[in-house]
C-alpha positions in Angstrom: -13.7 51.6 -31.9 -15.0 51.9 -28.4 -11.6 50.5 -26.7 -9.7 52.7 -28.6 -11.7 55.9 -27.3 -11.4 55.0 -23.6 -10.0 57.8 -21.8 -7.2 55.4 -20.8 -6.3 52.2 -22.9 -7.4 48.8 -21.4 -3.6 48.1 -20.7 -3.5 51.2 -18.3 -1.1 54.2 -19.4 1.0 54.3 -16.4 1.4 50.2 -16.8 2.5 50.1 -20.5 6.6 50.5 -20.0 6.4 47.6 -17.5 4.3 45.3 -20.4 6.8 46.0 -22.7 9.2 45.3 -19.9 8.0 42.0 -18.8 7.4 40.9 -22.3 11.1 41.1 -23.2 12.6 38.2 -20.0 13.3 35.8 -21.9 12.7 33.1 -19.9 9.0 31.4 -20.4 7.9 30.8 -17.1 9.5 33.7 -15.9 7.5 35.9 -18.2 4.2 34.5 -17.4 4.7 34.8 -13.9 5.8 38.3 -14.2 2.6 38.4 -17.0 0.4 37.0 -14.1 1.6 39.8 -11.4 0.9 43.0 -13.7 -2.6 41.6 -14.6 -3.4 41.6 -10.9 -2.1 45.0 -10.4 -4.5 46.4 -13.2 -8.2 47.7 -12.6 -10.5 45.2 -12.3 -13.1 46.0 -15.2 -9.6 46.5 -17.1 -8.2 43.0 -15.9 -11.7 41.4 -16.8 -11.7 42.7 -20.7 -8.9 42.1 -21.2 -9.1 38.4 -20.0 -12.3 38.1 -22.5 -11.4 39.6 -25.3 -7.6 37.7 -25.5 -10.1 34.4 -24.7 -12.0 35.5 -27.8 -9.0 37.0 -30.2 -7.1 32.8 -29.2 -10.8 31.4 -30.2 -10.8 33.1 -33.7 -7.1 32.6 -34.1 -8.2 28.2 -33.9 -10.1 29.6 -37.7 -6.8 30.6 -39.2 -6.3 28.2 -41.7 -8.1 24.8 -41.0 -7.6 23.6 -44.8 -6.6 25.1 -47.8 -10.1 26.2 -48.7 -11.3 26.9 -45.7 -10.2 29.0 -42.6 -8.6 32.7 -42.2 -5.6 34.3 -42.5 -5.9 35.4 -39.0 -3.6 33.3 -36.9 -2.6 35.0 -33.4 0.3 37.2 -34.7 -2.3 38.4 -37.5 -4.9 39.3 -34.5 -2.0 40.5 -32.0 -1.2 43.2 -34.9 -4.8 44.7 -35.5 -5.9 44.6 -32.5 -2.6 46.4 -30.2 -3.0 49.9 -31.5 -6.5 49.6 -29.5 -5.4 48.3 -26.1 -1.5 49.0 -25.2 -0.3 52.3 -26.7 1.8 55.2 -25.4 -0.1 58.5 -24.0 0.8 60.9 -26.7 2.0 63.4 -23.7 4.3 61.0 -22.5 7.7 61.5 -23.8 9.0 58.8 -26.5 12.5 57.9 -27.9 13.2 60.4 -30.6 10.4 62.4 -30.0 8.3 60.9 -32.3 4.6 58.8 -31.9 5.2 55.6 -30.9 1.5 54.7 -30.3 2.4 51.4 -32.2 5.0 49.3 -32.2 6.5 46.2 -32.7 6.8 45.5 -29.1 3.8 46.2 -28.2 2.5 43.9 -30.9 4.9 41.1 -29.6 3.4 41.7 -26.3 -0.2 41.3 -26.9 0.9 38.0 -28.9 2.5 36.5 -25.8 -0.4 37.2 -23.9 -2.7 35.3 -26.7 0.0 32.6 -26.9 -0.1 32.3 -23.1 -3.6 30.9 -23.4 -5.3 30.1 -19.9 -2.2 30.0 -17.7 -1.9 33.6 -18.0 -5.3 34.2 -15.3 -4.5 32.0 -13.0 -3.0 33.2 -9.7 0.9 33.4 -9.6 2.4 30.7 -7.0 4.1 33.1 -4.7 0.7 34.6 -4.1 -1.3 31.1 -4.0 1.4 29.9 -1.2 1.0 33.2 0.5 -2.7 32.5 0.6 -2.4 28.7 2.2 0.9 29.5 4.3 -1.6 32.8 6.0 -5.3 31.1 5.2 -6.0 30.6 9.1 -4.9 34.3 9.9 -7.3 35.9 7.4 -10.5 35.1 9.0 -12.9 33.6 7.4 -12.9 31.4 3.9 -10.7 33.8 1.8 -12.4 32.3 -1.7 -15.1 34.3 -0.4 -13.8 37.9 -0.2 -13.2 40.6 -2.5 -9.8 41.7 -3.2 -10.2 44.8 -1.4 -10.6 42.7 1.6 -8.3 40.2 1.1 -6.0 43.1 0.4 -6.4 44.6 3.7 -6.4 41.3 5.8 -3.0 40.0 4.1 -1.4 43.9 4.9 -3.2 43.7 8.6 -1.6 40.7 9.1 1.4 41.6 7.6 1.9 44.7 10.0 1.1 41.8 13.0 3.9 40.2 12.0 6.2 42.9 11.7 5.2 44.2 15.1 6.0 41.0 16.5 9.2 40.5 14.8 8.2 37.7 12.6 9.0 37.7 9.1 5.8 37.6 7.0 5.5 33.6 6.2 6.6 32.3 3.6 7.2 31.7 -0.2 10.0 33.7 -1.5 8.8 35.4 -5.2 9.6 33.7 -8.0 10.0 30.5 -6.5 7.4 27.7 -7.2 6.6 25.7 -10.4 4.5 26.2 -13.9 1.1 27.6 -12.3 -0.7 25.0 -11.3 -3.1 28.0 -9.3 -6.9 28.9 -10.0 -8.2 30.7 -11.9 -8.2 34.3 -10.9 -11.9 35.4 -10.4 -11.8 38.3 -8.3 -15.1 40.4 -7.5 -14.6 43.9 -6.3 -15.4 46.0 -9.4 -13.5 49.0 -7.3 -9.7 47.8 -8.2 
């Protein structure tokens, strides 16, 4: 009850089309990565449920059937379905196919699945940004583990604008490019993004 009366749902409104979006690449690693990128872009408390309660929804899911007399019906497709119309629907103002209330679907179901199926590759940092972050660690200042993302924000686009001024392309690691998230673990500390 209490995500479903947030004034906006824990997959933000104005980031549900590109869920839906990113959920239909069909290539795997392609998808998480692109998984990996919206989940930084949302609000951090957001990011932060969200990451606990798909941890807990995959934890009950390891219940669903563990013999014949024991165990749940609730495997991850079971949990996906209940719990989507709480956490990724549309905003009943915004204009849907047909004009009619497509606060549930089936894709959103499938996406919340893939997130659950994604297990704990899905918070780690994408490669692009983890190569970004060794390629420009010495131009940030000081240890970058240490600041907030507001900061790190602002060093990367100061020294981004450096670059640009000086007519050097800002270092790097193209998007996209790099292997199966070997990354950390996001754990990102300013409660104001």
């Amino acid at each position: 009850k209490f995500l479903r009366e947030l004034p906006d749902p824990l997959v933000p409104f104005r980031m549900r089309r590109l869920f839906l979006g990113i959920a239909s690449i069909s290539s795997m690693r392609e998808r998480l990565e692109a998984f990996r990128y919206a989940i930084i872009l949302m609000p951090q408390p957001n990011r932060d449920m969200l990451n606990v309660l798909i941890t807990f929804l995959n934890w009950v899911a390891t219940f669903s059937h563990v013999d014949d007399k024991a165990g749940s019906k609730m495997d991850s497709l079971n949990l996906a379905t209940v719990i989507t119309p709480n956490i990724l629907y549309a905003d009943v103002k915004e204009p849907t196919r047909n004009d009619r209330d497509d606060t549930f679907s089936y894709e959103a179901c499938n996406v919340i699945h893939q997130l659950m199926e994604a297990g704990e590759p899905l918070w780690m940092l994408p490669d692009a940004v983890i190569q970004f972050l060794r390629d420009n660690a010495s131009g940030l200042g000081e240890d970058v583990a240490d600041l907030n993302t507001k900061e790190l924000l602002r060093r990367c686009e100061r020294q981004a604008q450096q670059a640009a001024s000086n007519g050097v392309a800002s270092g790097g690691s193209g998007l996209g490019s790099g292997g199966g998230g070997s990354g950390p673990v996001v754990t990102i500390t300013n409660p104001e993004l």
